[in-house]
N, C-alpha and C positions, 0 to 999 in steps of 0.2 A: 413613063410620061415625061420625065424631065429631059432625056436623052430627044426627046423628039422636038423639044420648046427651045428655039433662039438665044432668046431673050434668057433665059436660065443658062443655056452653055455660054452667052457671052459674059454672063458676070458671073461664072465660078473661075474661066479664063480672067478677067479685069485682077477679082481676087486673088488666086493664083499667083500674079502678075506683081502680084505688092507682096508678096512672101507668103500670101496664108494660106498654110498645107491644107490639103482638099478635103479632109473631114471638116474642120474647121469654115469653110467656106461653105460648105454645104447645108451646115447646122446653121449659119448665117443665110443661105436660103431660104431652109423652110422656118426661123423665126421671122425674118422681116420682110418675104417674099407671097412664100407661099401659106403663110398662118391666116392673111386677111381674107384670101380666095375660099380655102376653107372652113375658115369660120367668120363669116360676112359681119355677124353680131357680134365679134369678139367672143376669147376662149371661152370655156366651163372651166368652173373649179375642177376639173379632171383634169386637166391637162399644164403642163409647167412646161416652161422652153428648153432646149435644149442644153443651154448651160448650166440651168437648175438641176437637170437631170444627171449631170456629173457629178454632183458632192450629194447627190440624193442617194446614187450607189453608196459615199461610203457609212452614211445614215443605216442604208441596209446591211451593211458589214458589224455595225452595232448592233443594232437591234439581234442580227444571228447572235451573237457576242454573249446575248440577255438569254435570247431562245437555248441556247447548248446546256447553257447553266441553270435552265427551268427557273429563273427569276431567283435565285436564292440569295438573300439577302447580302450571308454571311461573302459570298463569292463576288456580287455585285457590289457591294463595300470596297472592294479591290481595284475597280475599274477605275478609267481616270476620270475627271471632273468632265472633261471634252467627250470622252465616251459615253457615257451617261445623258449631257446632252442630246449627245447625238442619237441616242439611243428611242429620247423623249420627241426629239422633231422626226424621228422613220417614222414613229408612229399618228404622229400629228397627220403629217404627208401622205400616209395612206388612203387616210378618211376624205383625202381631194379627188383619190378613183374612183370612191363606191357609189354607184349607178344609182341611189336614191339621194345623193349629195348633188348631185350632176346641175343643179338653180340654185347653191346654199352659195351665198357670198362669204367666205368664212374670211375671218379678218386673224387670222393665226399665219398668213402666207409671208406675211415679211420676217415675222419669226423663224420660220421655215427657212424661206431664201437666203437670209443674212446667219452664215457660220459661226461670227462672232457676238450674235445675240444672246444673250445669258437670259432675258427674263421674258413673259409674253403675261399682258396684263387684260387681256383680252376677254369676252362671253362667256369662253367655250370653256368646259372642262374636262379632262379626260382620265376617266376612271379604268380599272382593270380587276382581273379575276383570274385564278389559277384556276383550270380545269378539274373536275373530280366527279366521282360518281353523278352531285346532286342537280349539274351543271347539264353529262349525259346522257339522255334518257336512254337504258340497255345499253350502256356502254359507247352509244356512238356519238360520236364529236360533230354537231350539229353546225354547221361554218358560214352557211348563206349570210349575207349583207342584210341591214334591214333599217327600221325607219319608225318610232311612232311620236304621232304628234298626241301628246299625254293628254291634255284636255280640251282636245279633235276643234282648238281653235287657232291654230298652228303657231303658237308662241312660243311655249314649252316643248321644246323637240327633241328627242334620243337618237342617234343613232348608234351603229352597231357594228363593229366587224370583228373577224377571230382568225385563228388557226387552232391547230390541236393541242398545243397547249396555252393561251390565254384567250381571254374573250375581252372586248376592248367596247365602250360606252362614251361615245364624245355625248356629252349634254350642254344647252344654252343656259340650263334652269338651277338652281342649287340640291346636289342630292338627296334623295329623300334619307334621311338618318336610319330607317330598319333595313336597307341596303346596302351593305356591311361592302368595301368595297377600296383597293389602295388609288388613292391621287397617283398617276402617273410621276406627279414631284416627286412624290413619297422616295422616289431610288435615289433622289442628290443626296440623301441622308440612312441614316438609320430605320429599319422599316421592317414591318412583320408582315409577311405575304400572307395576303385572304387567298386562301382558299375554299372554292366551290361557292354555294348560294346558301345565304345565313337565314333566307326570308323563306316565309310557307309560298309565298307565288313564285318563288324562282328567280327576285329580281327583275331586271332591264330585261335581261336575255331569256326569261320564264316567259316575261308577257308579249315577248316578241315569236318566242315562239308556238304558245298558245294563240294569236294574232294569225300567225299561216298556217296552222293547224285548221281553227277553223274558215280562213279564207278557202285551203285546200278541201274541208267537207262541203263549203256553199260552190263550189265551182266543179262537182264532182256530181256528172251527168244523171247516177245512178240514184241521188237523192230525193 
């Protein structure tokens, strides 16, 4: 598309022209060119620019850093102050992808964007969970995104993301106390990693997926 548009090859040429190497220029196209054409209303929380998206890699180089070492306390104790951060904003960061966040204005983004942020005083809170039997129903690591609004008057809202070993819970609202669960802070410091689900519902992520459980029996032709 862009190979075929004037207007586009003459200002990666202009830029060019002033010294700026051609990735550079081009990531300067589609933020201040081509972003407005695409999204006429201005971005989604899904989406960060292009120069965000470079220190956002090494956010994800932490967070692997946390993933190798299965969150153990004793070995994330070791990590450095910066890593840790960075550890705590990949996972922040994440939760601007997932597809049921896609209309949430989350006010954690300048935390995010700015490297040298230490503190974010913000709504949200983000809790986490080591995987374990109580977490996988038959052993399987259940991963889909998800969403509930707690008392279906959208104030109080969870969301939800994972991989195979944590399961991750941004809330607006203060956690519930029988939802045994570490503060993502919890790693700047000294901390005893929860594992599994402490509660008889299974927690955020029980009623989340008791939620598309039975979504998927009411949408299920045969009933």
């Amino acid at each position: 598309m862009m190979g075929e548009n004037s207007d586009f090859k003459r200002y990666i040429t202009q830029e060019q022209e002033k010294g700026m190497p051609l990735k550079e220029s081009l990531d300067s196209v589609f933020d201040n060119e081509l972003a407005e054409s695409i999204y006429p209303k201005g971005r989604t929380a899904r989406t960060l620019c292009q120069n965000c998206n470079r220190f956002l890699g090494k956010y994800d180089e932490a967070y692997l850093k946390f993933y190798d070492v299965d969150g153990d306390p004793k070995k994330v104790k070791g990590f450095q102050y910066k890593t840790k951060l960075q550890i705590i904003k990949a996972i922040f960061a994440k939760f601007l992808s997932i597809p049921e966040a896609k209309d949430e204005k989350f006010d954690f983004i300048d935390f995010i964007r700015n490297p040298e942020e230490t503190e974010y005083r913000g709504k949200w809170s983000l809790y986490f969970v080591k995987r374990d039997a109580s977490t996988d129903l038959m052993g399987l690591s259940d991963i889909p995104t998800g969403k509930i609004d707690w008392d279906l008057d959208g104030k109080k809202i969870v969301y939800e993301m994972s991989d195979d070993k944590f399961i991750f819970n941004l809330l607006n609202f203060e956690k519930h106390d029988q939802f045994v669960m570490n503060n993502i802070f919890d790693i700047l410091s000294s901390y005893k990693l929860v594992e599994g689900c402490h509660d008889a519902t299974g927690g955020y992520h029980g009623q989340l997926a008791l939620t598309r459980l039975f979504k998927g029996m009411g949408n299920n032709p045969e009933e």
